[in-house]
C-alpha positions in Angstrom: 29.0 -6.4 27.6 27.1 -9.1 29.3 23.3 -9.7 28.1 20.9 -10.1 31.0 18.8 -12.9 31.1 15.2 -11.7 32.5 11.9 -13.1 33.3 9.3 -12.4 30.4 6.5 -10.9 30.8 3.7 -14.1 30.6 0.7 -12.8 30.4 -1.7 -9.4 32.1 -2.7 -10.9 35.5 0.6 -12.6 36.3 3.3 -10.8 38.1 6.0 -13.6 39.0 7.0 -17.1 38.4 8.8 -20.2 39.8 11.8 -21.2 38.2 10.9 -25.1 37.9 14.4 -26.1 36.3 17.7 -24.8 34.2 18.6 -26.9 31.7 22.2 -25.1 30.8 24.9 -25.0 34.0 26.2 -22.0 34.8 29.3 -21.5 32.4 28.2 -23.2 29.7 28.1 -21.8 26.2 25.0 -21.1 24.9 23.6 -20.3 21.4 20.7 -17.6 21.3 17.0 -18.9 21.6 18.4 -21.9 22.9 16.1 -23.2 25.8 17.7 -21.6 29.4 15.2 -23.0 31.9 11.2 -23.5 32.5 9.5 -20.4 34.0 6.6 -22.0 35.9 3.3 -19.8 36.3 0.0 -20.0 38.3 -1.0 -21.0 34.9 1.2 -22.6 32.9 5.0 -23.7 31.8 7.3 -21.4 29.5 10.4 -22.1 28.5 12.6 -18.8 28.5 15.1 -19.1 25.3 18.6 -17.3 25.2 18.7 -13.9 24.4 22.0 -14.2 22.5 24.9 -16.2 22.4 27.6 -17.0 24.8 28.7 -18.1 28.6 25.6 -18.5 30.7 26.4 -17.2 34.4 22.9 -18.1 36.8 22.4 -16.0 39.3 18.7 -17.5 40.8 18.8 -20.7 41.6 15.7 -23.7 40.5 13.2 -23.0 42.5 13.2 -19.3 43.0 10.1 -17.4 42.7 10.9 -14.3 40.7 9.2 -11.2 39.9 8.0 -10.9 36.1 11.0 -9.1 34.6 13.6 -9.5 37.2 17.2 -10.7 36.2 18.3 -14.5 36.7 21.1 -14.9 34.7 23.6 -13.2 32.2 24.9 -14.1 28.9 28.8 -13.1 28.1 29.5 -13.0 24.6 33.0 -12.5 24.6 33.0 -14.9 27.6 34.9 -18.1 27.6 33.4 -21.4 28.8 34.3 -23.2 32.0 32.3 -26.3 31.3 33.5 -28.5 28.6 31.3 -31.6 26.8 31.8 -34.7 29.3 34.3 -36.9 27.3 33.7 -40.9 27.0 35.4 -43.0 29.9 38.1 -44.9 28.1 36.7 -48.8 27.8 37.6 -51.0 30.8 39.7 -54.2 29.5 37.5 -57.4 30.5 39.5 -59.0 33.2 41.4 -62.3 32.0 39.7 -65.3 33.0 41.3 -67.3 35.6 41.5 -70.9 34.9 41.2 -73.6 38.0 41.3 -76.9 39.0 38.4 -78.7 40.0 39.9 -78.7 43.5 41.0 -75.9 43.8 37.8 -74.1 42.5 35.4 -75.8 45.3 38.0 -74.6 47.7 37.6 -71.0 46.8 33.8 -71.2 46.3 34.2 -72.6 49.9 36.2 -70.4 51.3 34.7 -67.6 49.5 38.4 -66.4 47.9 39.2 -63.9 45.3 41.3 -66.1 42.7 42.9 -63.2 41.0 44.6 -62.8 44.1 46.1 -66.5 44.1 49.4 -67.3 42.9 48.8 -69.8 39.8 52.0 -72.5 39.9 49.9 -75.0 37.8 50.2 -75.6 34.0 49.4 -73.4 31.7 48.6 -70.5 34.6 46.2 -73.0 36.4 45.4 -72.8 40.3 45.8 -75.9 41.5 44.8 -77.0 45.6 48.2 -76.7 46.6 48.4 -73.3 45.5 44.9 -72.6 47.4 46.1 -74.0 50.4 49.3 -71.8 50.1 47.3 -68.6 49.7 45.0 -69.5 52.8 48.2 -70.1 55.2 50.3 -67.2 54.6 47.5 -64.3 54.0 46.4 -62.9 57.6 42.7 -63.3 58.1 40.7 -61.3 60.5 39.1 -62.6 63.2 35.5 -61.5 64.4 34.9 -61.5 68.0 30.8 -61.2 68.0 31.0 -61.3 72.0 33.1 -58.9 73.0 31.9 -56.4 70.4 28.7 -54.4 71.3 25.8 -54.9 68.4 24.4 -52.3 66.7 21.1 -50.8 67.4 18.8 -51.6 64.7 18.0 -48.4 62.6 14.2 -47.3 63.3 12.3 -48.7 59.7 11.8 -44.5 58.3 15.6 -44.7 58.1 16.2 -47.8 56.4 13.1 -47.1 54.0 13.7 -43.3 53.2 11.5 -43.3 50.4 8.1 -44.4 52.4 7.6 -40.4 52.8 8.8 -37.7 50.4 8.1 -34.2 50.7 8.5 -31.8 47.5 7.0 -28.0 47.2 4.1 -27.6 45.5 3.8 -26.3 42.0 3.0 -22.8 41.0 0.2 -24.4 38.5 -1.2 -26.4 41.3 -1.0 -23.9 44.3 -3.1 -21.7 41.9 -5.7 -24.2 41.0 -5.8 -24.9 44.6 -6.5 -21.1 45.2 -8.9 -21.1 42.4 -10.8 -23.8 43.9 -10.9 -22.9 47.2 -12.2 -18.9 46.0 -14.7 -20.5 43.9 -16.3 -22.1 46.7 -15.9 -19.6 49.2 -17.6 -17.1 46.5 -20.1 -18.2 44.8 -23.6 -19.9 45.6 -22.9 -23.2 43.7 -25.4 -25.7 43.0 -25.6 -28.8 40.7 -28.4 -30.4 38.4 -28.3 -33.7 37.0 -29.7 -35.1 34.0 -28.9 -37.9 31.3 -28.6 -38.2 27.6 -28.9 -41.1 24.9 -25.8 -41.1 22.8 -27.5 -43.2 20.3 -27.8 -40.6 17.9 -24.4 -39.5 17.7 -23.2 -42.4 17.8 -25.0 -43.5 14.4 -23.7 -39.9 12.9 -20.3 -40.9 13.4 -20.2 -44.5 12.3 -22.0 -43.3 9.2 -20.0 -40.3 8.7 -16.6 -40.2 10.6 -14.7 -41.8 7.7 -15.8 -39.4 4.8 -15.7 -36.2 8.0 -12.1 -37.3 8.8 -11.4 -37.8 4.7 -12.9 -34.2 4.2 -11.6 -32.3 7.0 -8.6 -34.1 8.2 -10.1 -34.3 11.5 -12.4 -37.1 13.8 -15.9 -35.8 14.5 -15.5 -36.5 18.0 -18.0 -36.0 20.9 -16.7 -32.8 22.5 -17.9 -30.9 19.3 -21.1 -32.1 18.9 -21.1 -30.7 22.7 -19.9 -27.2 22.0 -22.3 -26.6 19.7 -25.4 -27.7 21.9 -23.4 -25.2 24.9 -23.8 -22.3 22.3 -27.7 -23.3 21.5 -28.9 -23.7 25.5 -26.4 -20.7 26.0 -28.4 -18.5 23.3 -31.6 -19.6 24.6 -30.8 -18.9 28.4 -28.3 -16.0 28.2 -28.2 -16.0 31.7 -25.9 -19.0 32.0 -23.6 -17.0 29.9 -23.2 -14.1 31.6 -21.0 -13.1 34.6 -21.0 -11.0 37.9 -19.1 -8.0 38.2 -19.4 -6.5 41.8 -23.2 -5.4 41.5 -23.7 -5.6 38.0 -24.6 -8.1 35.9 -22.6 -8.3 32.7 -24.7 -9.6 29.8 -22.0 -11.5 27.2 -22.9 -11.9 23.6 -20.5 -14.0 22.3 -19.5 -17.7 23.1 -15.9 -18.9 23.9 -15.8 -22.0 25.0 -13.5 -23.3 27.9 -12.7 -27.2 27.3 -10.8 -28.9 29.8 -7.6 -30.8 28.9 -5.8 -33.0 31.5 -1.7 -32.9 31.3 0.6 -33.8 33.1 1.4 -30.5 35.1 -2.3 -30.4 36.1 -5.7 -29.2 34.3 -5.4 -26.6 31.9 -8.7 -25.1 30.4 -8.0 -23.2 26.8 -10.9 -21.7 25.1 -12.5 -22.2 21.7 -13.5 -18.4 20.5 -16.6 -17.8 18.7 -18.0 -21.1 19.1 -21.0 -20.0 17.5 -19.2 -19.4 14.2 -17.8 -22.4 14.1 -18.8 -25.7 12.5 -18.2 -29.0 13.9 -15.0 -29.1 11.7 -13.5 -25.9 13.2 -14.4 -26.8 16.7 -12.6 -30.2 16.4 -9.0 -28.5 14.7 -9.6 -26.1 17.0 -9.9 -28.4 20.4 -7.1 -31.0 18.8 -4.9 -27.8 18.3 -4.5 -26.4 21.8 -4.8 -30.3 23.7 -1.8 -30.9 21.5 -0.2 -28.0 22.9 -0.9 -27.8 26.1 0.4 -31.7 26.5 3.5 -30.3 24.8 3.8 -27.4 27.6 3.5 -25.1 24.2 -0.1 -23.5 25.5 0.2 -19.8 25.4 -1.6 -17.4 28.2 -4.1 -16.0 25.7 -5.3 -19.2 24.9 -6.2 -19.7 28.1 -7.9 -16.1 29.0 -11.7 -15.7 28.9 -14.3 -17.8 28.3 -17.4 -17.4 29.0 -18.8 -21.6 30.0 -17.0 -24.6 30.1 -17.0 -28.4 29.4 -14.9 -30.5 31.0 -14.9 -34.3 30.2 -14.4 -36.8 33.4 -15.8 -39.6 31.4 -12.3 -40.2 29.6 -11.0 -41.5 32.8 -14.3 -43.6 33.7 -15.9 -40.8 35.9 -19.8 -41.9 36.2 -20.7 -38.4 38.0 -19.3 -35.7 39.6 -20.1 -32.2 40.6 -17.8 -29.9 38.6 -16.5 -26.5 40.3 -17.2 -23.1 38.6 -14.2 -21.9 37.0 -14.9 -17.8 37.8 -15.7 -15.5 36.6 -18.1 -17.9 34.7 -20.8 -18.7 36.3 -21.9 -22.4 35.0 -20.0 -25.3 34.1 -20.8 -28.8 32.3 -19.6 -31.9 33.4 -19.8 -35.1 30.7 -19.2 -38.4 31.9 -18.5 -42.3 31.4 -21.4 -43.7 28.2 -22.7 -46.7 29.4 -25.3 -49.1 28.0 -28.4 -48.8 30.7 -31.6 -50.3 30.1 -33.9 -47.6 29.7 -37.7 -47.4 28.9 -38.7 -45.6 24.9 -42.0 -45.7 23.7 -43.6 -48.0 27.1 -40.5 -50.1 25.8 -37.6 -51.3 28.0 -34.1 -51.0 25.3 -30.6 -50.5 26.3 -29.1 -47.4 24.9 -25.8 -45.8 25.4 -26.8 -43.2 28.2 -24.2 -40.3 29.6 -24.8 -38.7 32.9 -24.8 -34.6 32.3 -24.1 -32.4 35.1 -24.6 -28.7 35.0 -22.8 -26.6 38.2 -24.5 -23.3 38.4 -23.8 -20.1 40.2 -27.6 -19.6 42.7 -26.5 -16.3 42.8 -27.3 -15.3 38.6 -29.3 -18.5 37.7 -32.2 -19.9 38.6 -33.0 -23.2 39.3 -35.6 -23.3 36.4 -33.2 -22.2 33.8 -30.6 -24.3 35.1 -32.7 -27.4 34.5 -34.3 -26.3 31.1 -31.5 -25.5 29.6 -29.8 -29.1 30.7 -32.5 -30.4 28.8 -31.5 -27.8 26.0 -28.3 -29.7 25.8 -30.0 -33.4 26.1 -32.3 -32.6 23.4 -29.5 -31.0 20.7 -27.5 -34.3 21.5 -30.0 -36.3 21.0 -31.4 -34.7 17.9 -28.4 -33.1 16.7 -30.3 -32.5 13.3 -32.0 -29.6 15.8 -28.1 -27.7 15.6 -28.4 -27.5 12.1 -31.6 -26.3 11.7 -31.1 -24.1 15.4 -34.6 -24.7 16.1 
């Protein structure tokens, strides 16, 4: 009996999928948990294994949108395949070279001949001129007649350039972000507060440290850490920014998982660090490397990516200076780090050039005031800049 081939189940809140691409044709034999084809999500990429051995038969073509548990395919185990392993072309023979006269060679280049089509008389196989001329006056030639022949209209240049415009459908992953976007705005009162911070600091923690950290720990101390941690001080002292709006009711959230932004190549995916708060900096950088590896490998799962309660995402990795990040709901702040650059600045009546970062903090009007939004910006500027502060959690 045939085994169907289904669409899993990919997490609570999603209900169908896109089916980006099979890898197996139709009629091919399979083994079970081999890879079938990539399931594409509002949320991510999941490749759908085999369920057991056999001759695939497809029934839904690439893509398809299909509901979560609907059919695409079946699996015949007694089934016999009709697709057999492309064999190797057999090894074309180099063509024998075709040796010419000095003559008789300018007169083909000339007459732009084929020589394996001339009759060799000379020594040793050799075309000679007579043998040229021979060829040219008993092979029929044809004869354009440019003025009696209408020309060809010219193809318009879309035609002869196909490629100038292509059109593709949108991915699942990036019609939902766009969604997402677009309901964030429309749904929230967003605003944005600005600030910077001098990276000095850290900077001077990690060229003292890193080597033994990384020796220790297996792990960099990295930047993104040191910024998690100052997100779960500000959030503890403004518990505000950490909660979240649920119709009419404000929903007061004592824990702290962290959403940090990772860039792939299907789009932004945002996984979340839980309980930040028990973690130190070691954790918090396994934990971050773990699911960026993953989600570049397109092995993110949908838990990883459910919750969260605030988020960092990092533009400065591509060179951003500053932006206005967009609330990712139902949270209702977000923190933006950007480019370092060195910036002449004045400490102590003193003009010095530090390493300064542009922080920017995208609120929701609605839940947080503009007073807390602000002071607990500086919150975050003052952990990073005395991150001796996180230790002691004064």
């Amino acid at each position: 009996m045939a085994v169907a081939v289904t669409v899993p189940a990919a997490g609570d809140a999603v209900t169908e999928g896109r089916i980006a691409k099979w890898l197996v044709a139709t009629g091919s034999s399979v083994k079970a948990d081999q890879i079938l084809f990539e399931l594409e999500t509002d949320k991510l990429t999941v490749e759908v294994p085999a369920p057991a051995a056999g001759v695939l038969t497809i029934t839904k073509s690439a893509g398809e949108t299909v509901p979560v548990g609907s059919t695409v395919g079946s699996i015949d185990p007694a089934g016999k395949p009709s697709i057999e392993a492309a064999k190797p072309a057999p090894p074309v023979a180099p063509k024998a070279e075709v040796v010419q006269s000095p003559a008789a060679s300018a007169m083909i280049r000339d007459g732009d001949l084929d020589a394996t089509k001339i009759a060799a008389t000379g020594p040793g196989g050799r075309i000679t001129k007579d043998d040229v001329l021979t060829y040219q006056t008993t092979t029929p030639t044809l004869i354009e007649a440019p003025l009696v022949l209408p020309s060809r209209p010219q193809a318009p240049a879309a035609v002869a350039n196909p490629d100038r415009e292509v059109r593709q459908p949108m991915s699942n992953i990036r019609k939902r972000t766009a969604e997402r976007l677009l309901q964030s705005q429309s749904t929230t009162a967003t605003l944005t507060t600005f600030n910077e911070v001098d990276m000095s600091a850290i900077m001077e923690l990690r060229t003292k440290y890193n080597e033994r950290f990384e020796k220790k720990h297996g792990v960099k101390l990295g930047f993104m850490s040191v910024f998690v941690k100052a997100a779960v001080e500000a959030l503890k002292a403004f518990p505000m920014v950490n909660a979240r709006i649920d119709g009419s009711d404000v929903v007061m959230q004592n824990f702290y998982d962290i959403g940090v932004a990772v860039s792939t190549e299907k789009g932004l995916f945002v996984p979340v660090i839980r309980d930040a708060d028990q973690l130190h900096f070691a954790k918090i950088e396994k934990a971050i490397a773990d699911v960026a590896k993953r989600a570049k490998e397109n092995k993110i799962g949908m838990k990883d990516l459910e919750g969260g309660t605030f988020t960092i995402t990092n533009g400065g990795i591509f060179g951003s200076m500053l932006s206005t990040p967009i609330l990712n709901p139902p949270q209702t702040a977000i923190l933006g780090m950007h480019n370092i650059q060195k910036r002449a600045v004045v400490v102590n009546d003193e003009i010095v050039v530090r390493p300064m970062m542009y922080l920017a903090l995208s609120y929701d009007h609605r839940l947080i005031d503009g007073k807390d939004a602000v002071q607990f910006l500086v919150r975050i500027k003052d952990c990073v800049e005395s991150p001796e502060r996180m230790l002691l959690e004064v």
